[in-house]
C-alpha positions as CSV (number, residue, x, y, z in Angstrom):
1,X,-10.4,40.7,-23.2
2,X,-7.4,42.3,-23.4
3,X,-6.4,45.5,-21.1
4,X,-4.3,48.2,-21.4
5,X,-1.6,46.3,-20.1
6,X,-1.4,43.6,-22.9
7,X,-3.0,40.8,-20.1
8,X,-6.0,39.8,-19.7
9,X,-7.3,42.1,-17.1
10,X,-11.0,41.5,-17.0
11,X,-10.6,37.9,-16.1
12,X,-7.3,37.8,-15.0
13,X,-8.4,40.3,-11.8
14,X,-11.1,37.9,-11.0
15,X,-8.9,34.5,-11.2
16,X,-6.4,36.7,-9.0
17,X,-9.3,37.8,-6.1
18,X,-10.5,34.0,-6.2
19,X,-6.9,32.1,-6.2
20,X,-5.4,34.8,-3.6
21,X,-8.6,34.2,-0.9
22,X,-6.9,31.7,1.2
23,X,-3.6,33.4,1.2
24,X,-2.2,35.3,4.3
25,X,-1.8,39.1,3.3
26,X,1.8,39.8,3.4
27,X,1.7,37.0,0.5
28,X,-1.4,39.0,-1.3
29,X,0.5,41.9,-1.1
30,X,3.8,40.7,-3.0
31,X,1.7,38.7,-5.3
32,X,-0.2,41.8,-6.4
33,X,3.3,43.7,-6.4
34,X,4.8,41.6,-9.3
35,X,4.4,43.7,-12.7
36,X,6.1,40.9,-15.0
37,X,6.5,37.8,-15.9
38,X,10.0,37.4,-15.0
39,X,9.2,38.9,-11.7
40,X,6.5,36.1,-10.9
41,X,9.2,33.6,-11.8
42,X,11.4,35.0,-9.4
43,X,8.8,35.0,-6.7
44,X,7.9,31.1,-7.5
45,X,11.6,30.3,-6.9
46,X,12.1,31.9,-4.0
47,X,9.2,30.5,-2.6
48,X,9.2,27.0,-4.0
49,X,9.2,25.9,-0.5
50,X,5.4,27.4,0.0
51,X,2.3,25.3,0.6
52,X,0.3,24.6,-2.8
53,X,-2.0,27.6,-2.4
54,X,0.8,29.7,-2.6
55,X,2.5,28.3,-5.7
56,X,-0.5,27.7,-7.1
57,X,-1.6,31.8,-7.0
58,X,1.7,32.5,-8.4
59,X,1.1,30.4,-11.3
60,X,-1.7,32.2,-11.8
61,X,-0.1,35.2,-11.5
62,X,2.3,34.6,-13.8
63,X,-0.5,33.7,-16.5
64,X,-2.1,36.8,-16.1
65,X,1.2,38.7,-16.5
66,X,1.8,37.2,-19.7
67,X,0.7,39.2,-23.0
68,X,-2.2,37.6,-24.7
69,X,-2.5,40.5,-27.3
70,X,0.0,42.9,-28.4
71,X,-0.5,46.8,-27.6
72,X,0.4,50.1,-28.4
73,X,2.5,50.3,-31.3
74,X,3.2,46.2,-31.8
75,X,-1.0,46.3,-32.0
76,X,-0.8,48.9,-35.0
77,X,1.8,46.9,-36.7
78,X,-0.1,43.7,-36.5
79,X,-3.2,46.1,-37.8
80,X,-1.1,47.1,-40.4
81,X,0.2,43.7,-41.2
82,X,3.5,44.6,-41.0
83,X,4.4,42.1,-38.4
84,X,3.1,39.0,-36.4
85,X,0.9,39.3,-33.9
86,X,2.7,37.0,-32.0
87,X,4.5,40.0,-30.7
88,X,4.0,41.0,-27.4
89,X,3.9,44.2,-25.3
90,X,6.8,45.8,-25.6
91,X,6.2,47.1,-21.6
92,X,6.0,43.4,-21.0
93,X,10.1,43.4,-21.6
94,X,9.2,40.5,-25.0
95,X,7.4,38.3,-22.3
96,X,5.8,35.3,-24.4
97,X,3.8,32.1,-23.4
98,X,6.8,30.4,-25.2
99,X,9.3,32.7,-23.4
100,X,8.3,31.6,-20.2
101,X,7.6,27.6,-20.9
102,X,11.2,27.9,-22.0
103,X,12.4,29.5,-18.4
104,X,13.9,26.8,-16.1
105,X,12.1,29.2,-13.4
106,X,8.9,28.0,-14.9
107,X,9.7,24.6,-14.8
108,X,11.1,24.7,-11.4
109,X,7.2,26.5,-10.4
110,X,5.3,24.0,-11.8
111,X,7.2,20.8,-10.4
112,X,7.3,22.2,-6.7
113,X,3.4,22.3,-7.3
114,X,3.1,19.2,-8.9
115,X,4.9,17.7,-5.7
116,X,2.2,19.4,-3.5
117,X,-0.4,17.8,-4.9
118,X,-1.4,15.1,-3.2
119,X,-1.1,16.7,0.4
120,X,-3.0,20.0,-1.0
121,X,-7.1,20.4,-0.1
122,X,-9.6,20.3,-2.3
123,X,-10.5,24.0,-3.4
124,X,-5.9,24.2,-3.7
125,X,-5.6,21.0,-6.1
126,X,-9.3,22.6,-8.2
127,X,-7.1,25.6,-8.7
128,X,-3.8,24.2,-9.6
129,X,-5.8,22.6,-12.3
130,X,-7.6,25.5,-13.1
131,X,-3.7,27.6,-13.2
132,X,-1.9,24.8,-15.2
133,X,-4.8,24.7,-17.7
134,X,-5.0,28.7,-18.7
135,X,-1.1,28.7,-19.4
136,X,-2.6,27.2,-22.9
137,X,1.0,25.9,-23.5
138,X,1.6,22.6,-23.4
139,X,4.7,21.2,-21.3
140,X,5.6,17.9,-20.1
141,X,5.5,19.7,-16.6
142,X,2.0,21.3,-17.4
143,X,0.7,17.8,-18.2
144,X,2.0,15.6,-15.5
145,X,0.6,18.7,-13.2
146,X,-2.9,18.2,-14.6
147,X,-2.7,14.6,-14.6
148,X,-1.8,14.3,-11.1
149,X,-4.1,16.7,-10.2
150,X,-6.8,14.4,-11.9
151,X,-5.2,10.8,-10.3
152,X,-5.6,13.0,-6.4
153,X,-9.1,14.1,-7.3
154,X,-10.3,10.4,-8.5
155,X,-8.6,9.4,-4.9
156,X,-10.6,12.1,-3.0
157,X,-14.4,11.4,-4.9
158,X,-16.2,13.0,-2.0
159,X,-14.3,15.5,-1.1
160,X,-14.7,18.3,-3.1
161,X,-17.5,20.9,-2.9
162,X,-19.7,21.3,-6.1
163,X,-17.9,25.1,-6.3
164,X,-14.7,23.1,-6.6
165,X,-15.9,20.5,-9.0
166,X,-16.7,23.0,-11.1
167,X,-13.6,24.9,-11.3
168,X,-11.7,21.2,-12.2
169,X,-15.0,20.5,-15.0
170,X,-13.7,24.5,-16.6
């Protein structure tokens, strides 16, 4: 559903509390402290350098930043079918799912995960998949993300716990 803030705040909070678990504090802290898009992208290139869990938080992050639905007075004009409703919140500074997959920030994100992969645990590579799959956008990057996620988690059979297999299966 969509919140006040244009996102998608009832699952988005709980996709936050589940990804950010395994992350030290100070990380939590800025994670929850970026308000846009742009801002997430920022923090995932300054920190392409992190482990997997890290990136992979960011990224979804960044998806829950990203206006689903527009608000406030773009939501009356779609009402009003005056415009698309592929506007977005205005608050969001014109953020868009196709803004972002067109951001060399983005692209830089997602390979640095991608390249953490294979070294990443099992619950980290379930929720990369998870992340790379609720961007709904299809990149060349999003794809060879998911299907290296899929090639490590064929290698690793055993290793997963059913709560993990579960996220990959969503």
């Amino acid at each position: 559903g969509g919140g006040a803030s244009g996102g998608h705040a009832a699952d988005g909070e709980d996709d936050a509390a589940r990804s950010y678990s395994a992350l030290p504090p100070a990380v939590v802290r800025q994670l929850r402290a970026l308000r846009t898009p742009g801002e997430a992208l920022k923090f995932g290139v300054e920190n392409e350098g992190a482990d997997a869990s890290t990136l992979e938080a960011t990224l979804h992050r960044l998806r829950y930043l990203i206006p689903t639905y527009p608000s406030g007075a773009a939501a009356a004009a779609v009402r009003k079918g005056e415009t698309s409703p592929a506007l977005t919140d205005e608050s969001r500074g014109g953020w868009t799912l196709e803004r972002v997959k067109s951001d060399g920030r983005f692209h830089v994100l997602v390979a640095a995960l991608t390249s953490r992969l294979e070294s990443c645990n099992g619950r980290a590579l379930a929720l990369s998949a998870d992340a790379a799959a609720r961007m709904s956008v299809p990149t060349p990057e999003l794809r060879a993300l998911l299907e290296r996620a899929a090639e490590v988690a064929l290698e690793r059979e055993n290793s997963f716990k059913p709560r993990h297999l579960t996220v990959l299966a969503l």
